[in-house]
C-alpha positions as CSV (number, residue, x, y, z in Angstrom):
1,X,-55.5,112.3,-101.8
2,X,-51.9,113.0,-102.8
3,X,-50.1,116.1,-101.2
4,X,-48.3,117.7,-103.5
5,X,-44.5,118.5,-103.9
6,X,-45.1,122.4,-102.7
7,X,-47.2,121.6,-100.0
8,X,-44.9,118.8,-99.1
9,X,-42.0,121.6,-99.2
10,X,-44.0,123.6,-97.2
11,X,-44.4,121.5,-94.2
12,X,-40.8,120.2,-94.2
13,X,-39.9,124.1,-93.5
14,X,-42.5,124.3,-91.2
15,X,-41.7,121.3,-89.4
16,X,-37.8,121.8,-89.5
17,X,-38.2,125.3,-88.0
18,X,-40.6,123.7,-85.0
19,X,-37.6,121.1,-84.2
20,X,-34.6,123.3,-84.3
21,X,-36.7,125.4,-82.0
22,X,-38.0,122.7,-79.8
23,X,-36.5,122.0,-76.6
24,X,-37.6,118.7,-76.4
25,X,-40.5,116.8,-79.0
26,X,-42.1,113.6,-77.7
27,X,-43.5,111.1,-80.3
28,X,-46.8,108.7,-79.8
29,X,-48.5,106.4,-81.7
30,X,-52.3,107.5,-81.6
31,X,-54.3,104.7,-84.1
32,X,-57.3,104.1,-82.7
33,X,-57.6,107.7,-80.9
34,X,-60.7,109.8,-82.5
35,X,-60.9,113.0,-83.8
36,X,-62.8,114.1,-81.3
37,X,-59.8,112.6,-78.4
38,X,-57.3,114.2,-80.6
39,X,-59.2,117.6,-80.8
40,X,-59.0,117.3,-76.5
41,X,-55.5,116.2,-76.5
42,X,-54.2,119.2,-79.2
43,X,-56.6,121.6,-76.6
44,X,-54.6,120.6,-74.0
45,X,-51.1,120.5,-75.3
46,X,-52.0,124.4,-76.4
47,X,-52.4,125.5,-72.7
48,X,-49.0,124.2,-71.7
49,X,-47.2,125.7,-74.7
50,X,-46.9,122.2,-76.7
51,X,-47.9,122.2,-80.2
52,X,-48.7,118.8,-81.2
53,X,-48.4,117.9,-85.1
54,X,-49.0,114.8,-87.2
55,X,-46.9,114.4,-89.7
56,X,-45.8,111.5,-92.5
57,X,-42.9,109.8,-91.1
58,X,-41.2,110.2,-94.6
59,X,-41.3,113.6,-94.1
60,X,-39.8,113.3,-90.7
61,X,-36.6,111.6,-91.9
62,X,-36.6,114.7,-94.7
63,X,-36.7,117.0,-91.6
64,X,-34.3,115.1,-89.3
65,X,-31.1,114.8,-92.3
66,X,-31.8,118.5,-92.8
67,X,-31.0,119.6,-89.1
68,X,-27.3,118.9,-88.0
69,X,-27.9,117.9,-84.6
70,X,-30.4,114.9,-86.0
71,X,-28.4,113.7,-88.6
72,X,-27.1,110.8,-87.5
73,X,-30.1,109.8,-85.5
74,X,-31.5,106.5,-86.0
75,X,-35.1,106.9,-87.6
76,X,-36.3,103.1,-87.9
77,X,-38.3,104.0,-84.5
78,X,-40.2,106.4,-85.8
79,X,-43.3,103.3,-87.6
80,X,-46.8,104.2,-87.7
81,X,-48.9,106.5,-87.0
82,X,-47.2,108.6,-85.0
83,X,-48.1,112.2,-83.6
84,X,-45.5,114.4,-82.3
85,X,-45.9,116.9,-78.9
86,X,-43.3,119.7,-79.6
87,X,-42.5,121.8,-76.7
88,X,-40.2,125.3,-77.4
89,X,-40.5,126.8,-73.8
90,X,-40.3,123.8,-71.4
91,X,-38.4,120.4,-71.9
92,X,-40.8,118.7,-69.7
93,X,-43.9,119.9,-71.4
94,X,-44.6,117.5,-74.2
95,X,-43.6,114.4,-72.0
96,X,-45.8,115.3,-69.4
97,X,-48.6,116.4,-71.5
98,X,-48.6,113.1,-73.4
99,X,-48.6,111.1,-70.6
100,X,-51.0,112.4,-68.6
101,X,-53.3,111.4,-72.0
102,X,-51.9,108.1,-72.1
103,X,-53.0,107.4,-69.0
104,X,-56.5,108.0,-70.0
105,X,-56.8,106.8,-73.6
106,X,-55.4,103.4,-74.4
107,X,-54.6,104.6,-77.7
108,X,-52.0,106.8,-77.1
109,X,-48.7,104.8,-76.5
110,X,-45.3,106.9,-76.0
111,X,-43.1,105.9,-78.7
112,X,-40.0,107.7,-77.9
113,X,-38.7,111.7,-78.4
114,X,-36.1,113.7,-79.3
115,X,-33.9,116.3,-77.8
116,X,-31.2,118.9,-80.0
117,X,-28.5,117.3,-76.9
118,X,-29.4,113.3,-76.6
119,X,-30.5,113.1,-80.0
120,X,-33.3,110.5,-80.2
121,X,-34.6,109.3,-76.6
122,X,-36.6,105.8,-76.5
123,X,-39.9,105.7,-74.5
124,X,-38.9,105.1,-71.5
125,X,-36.5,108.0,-71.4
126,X,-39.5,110.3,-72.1
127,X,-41.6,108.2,-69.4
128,X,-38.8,109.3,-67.3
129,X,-38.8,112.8,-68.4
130,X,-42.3,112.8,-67.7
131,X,-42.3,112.3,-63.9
132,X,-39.7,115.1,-63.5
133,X,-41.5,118.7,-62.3
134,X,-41.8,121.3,-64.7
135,X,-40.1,123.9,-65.3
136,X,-42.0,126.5,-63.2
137,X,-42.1,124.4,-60.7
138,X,-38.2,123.8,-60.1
139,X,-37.6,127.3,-60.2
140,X,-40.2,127.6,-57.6
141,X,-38.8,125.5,-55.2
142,X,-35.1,127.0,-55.7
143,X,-36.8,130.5,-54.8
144,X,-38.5,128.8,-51.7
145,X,-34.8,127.3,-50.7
146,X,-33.3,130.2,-51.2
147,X,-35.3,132.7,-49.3
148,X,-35.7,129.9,-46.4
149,X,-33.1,131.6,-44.9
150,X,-34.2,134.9,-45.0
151,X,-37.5,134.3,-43.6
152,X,-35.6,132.5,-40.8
153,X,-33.7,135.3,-39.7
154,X,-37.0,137.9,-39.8
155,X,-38.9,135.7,-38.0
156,X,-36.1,135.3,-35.3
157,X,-36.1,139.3,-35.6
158,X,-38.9,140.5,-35.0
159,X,-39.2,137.6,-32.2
160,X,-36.6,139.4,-30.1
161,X,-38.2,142.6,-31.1
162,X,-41.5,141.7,-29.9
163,X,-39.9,140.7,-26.6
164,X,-38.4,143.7,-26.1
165,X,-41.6,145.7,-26.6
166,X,-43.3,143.6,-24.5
167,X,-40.6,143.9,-21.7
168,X,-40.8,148.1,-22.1
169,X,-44.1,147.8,-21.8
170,X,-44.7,145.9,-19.0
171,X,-42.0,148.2,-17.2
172,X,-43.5,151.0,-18.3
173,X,-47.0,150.0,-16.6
174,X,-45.5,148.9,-13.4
C-alpha cells in the first residue's frame, strides 16, 4: 500500500527533527531479521536511549538535503533495507547497541552511520565507535582518576593517625 504525500510529510519532519537531535545515528541492513528479532532489538535500543526507525531510503535523502550539516553527504550508501539506531543522549549508544545484535543475528550487518561533525561514517568507523566505552562509563573512570589522589592521602592520614593512637595508648597502659 502506497503512503500518502501527508504521511510522507509527516515522517520527513519527524525524522529530520530525530537527526538534527541525534548525536550520532548508526544504519544496518536488517533483511532476513523477523518481526519478532526486530521487536527484541527496538526493546533493547529503548533501554539505552536509542530509538531505532525504519525508514524509505528516499525519504532519507529528503531528510539529509534538508539538514545543513548533511547536505553534501554522499547518500549512494544508504541501498536496501536499511534500519537506523538514533542515539540523542550518548554517541556511542546506537553503535554499541547494534553491534552487540549483530553479533547474534546474522541478519543484521552494520552499514555505516552518521554524525552532525564527520558527516557520513562507513561501517567500519561505527564498528570502531562501537568498541569505545560509553558515555557513563568514561566519566566514571575520570571521577575514579581524579579522586585517586584523594583517597591516597586519607588513607596515608588516618595511617599516621592510627599510629599515634596506638602509641598513646600503649604509653598510657604502661
Amino acid at each position: 500500500m502506497a503512503i500518502s504525500r501527508d504521511k510522507k510529510n509527516e515522517l520527513v519532519a519527524e525524522f529530520t527533527e530525530l537527526l538534527t537531535n541525534a548525536k550520532t545515528t548508526a544504519f544496518a541492513t536488517y533483511q532476513g531479521l523477523s518481526v519478532s528479532q526486530l521487536q527484541v532489538l527496538r526493546a533493547q535500543a529503548r533501554e539505552n536511549g536509542v530509538i531505532i526507525k525504519v525508514v524509505k531510503n528516499r525519504l532519507v535523502r529528503v531528510v539529509l538535503g534538508g539538514i545543513s550539516e548533511y547536505k553534501d553527504v554522499d547518500t549512494t550508501s544508504l541501498n536496501g533495507q536499511l534500519l537506523y539506531a538514533i542515539g540523542t543522549d550518548d554517541e556511542v549508544a546506537p553503535a554499541k547497541g547494534l553491534s552487540e545484535s549483530a553479533k547474534t543475528n546474522d541478519a543484521l550487518v552494520i552499514a555505516g552511520g552518521l554524525s552532525l561533525e564527520a558527516g557520513l561514517l562507513s561501517a567500519d568507523d561505527v564498528k570502531a565507535l562501537a568498541a569505545l566505552p560509553s558515555k557513563s562509563q568514561l566519566i566514571a573512570e575520570v571521577i575514579a582518576q581524579l579522586l585517586s589522589p584523594v583517597h591516597d592521602v586519607t588513607n596515608a592520614l588516618s595511617g599516621n593517625l592510627h599510629a599515634l593512637l596506638d602509641g598513646v595508648e600503649a604509653k598510657a597502659t604502661s
